[in-house]
C-alpha positions as CSV (number, residue, x, y, z in Angstrom):
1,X,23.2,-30.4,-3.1
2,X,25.5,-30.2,-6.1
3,X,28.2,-27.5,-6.3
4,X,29.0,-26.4,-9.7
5,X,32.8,-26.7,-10.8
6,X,34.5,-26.0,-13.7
7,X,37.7,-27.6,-15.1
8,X,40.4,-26.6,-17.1
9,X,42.7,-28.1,-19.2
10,X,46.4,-26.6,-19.0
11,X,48.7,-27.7,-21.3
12,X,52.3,-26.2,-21.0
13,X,53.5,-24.2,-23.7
14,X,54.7,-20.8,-24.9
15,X,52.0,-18.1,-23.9
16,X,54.4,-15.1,-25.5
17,X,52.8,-12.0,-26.6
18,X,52.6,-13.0,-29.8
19,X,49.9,-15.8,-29.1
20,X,47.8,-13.4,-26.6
21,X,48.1,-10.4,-29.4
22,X,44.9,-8.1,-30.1
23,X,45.7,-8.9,-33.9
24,X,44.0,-12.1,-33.3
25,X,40.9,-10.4,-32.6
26,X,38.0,-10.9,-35.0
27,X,35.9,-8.0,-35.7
28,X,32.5,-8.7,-36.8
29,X,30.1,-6.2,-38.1
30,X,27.0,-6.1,-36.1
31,X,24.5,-5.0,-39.0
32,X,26.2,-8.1,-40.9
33,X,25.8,-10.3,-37.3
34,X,22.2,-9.5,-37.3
35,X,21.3,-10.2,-40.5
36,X,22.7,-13.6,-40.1
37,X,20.7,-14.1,-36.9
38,X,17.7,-13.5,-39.2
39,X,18.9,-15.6,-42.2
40,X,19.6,-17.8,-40.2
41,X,16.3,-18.7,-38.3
42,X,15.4,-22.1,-39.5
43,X,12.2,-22.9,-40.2
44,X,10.6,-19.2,-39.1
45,X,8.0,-17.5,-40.3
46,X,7.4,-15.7,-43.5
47,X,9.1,-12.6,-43.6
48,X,7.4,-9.3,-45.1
49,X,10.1,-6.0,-44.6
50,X,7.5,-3.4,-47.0
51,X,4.7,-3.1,-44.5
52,X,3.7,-0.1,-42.9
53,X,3.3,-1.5,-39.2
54,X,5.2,-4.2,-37.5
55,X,3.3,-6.9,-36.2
56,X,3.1,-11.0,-35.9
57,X,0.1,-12.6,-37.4
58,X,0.0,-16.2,-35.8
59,X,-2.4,-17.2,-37.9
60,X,-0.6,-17.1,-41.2
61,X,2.5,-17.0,-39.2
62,X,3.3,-14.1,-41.2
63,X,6.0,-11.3,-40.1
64,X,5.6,-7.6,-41.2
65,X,8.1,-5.1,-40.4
66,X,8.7,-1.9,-42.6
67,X,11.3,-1.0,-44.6
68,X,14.6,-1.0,-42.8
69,X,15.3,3.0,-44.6
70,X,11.9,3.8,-42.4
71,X,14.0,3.3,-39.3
72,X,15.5,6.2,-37.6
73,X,19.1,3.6,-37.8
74,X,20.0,0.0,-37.9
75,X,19.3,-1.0,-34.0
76,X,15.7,0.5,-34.3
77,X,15.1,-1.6,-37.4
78,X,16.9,-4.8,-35.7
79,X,14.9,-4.0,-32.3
80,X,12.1,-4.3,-34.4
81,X,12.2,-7.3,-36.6
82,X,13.4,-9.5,-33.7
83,X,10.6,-8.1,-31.6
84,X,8.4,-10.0,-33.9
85,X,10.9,-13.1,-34.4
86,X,10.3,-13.9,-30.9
87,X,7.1,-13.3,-31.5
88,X,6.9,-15.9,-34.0
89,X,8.8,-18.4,-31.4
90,X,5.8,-18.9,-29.8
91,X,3.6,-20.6,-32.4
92,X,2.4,-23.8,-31.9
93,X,4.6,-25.4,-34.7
94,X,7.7,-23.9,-32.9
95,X,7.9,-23.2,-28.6
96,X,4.1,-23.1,-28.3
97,X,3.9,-20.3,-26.2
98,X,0.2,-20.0,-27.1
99,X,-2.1,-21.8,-29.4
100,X,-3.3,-20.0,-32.8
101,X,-6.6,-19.8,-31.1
102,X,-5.7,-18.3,-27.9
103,X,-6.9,-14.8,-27.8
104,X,-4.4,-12.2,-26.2
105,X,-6.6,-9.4,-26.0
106,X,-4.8,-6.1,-25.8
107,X,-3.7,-5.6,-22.2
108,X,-4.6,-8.9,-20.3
109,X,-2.5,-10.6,-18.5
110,X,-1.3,-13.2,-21.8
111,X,-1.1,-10.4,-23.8
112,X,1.1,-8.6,-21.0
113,X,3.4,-11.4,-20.8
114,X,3.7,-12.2,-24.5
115,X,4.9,-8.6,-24.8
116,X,7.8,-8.7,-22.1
117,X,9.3,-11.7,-23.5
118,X,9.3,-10.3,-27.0
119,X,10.8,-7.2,-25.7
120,X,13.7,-9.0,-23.5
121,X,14.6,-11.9,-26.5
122,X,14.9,-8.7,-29.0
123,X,17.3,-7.1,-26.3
124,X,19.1,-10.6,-26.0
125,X,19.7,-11.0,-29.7
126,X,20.4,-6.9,-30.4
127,X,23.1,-8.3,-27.7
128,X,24.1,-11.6,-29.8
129,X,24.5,-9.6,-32.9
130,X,26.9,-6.7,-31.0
131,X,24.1,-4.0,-31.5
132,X,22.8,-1.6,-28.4
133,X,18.9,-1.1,-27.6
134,X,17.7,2.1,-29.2
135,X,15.8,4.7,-27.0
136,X,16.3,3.0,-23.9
137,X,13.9,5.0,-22.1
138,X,11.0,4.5,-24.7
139,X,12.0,0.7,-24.1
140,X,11.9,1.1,-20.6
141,X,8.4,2.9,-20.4
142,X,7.2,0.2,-22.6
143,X,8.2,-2.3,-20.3
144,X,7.3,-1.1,-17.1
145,X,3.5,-0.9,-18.8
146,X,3.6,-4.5,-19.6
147,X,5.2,-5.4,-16.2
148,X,2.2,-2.8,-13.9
149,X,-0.8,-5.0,-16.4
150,X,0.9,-8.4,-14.3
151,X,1.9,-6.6,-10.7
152,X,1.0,-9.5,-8.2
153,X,3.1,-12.0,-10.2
154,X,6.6,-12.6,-8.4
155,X,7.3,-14.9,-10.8
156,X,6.8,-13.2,-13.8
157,X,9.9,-11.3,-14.8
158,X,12.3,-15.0,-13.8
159,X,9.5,-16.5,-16.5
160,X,9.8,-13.7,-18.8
161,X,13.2,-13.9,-19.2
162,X,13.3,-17.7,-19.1
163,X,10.9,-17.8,-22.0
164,X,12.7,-15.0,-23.7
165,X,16.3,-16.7,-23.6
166,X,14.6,-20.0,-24.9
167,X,13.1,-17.9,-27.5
168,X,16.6,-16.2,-29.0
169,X,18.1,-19.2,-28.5
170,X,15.6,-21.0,-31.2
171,X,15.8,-17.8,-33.3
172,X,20.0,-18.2,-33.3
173,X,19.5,-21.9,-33.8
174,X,21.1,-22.7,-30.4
175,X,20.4,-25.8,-28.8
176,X,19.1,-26.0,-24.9
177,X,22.0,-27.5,-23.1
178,X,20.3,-29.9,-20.5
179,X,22.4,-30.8,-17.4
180,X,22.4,-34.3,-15.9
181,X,22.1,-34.8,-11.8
182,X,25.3,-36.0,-11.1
């Protein structure tokens, strides 16, 4: 069994106040943050923000969202759009969660799954880009549907997330970090 450690390097020097003071803190604006998480989602899917309905087509791997002023404010819009980003993660071209000919009908088990890791990666990027989850309850509700459809699963929600991280990750451009056996 490995343990994990961590190291640090400490190098001797003057920690004064001035080096450890708040004015070095960098304040970045979360609408801005998000937007870059979007921009910057390389090789994603083709982005539509005039539709009337938000939805991921993985045939055309085509992403509609409406317009951001149809949003009651800026998380709801974000929650939104990166519900369907992490959508989109799962094409066949990018994590290959399913197949473009894999039916997820409305409600089975897939479709159930599908729908809790799109929730939890748009939670982890609302997180990456500073914002907070709008209408947590309405969230919440939506979630514990998905998560009664799959009740039998003990595995589900550690999958869920798993899948959901690795998703946001590929949105944000991040890299999985494999660890060697030591």
């Amino acid at each position: 069994f490995f343990k994990q450690k961590t190291a640090y390097e400490i190098t001797y020097g003057d920690w004064s106040s001035d080096v450890c003071s708040s004015d070095l803190a960098v304040t970045v604006d979360p609408d801005e943050a998000a937007e870059a998480i979007v921009a910057g989602y390389v090789a994603g899917p083709t982005l539509d923000t005039t539709g009337h309905a938000a939805y991921y087509r993985p045939s055309t791997d085509h992403v509609t969202v409406p317009p951001r002023a149809s949003f009651q404010d800026v998380s709801s819009y974000y929650a939104t759009l990166f519900h369907e980003l992490i959508h989109s993660t799962g094409h066949w071209s990018r994590l290959r969660r399913f197949e473009a000919t894999t039916a997820h009908r409305f409600g089975s088990a897939t479709y159930s799954k599908e729908e809790l890791v799109a929730e939890l990666g748009a939670a982890y990027l609302l997180g990456a880009a500073g914002l907070e989850a709008p209408q947590v309850q309405q969230h919440a509700a939506y979630l514990k549907g998905w998560i009664a459809a799959l009740r039998g699963d003990s595995r589900l929600i550690l999958q869920a997330a798993a899948a959901a991280q690795k998703a946001a990750d590929h949105v944000r451009g991040v890299a999985a970090v494999t660890l060697a056996a030591a």
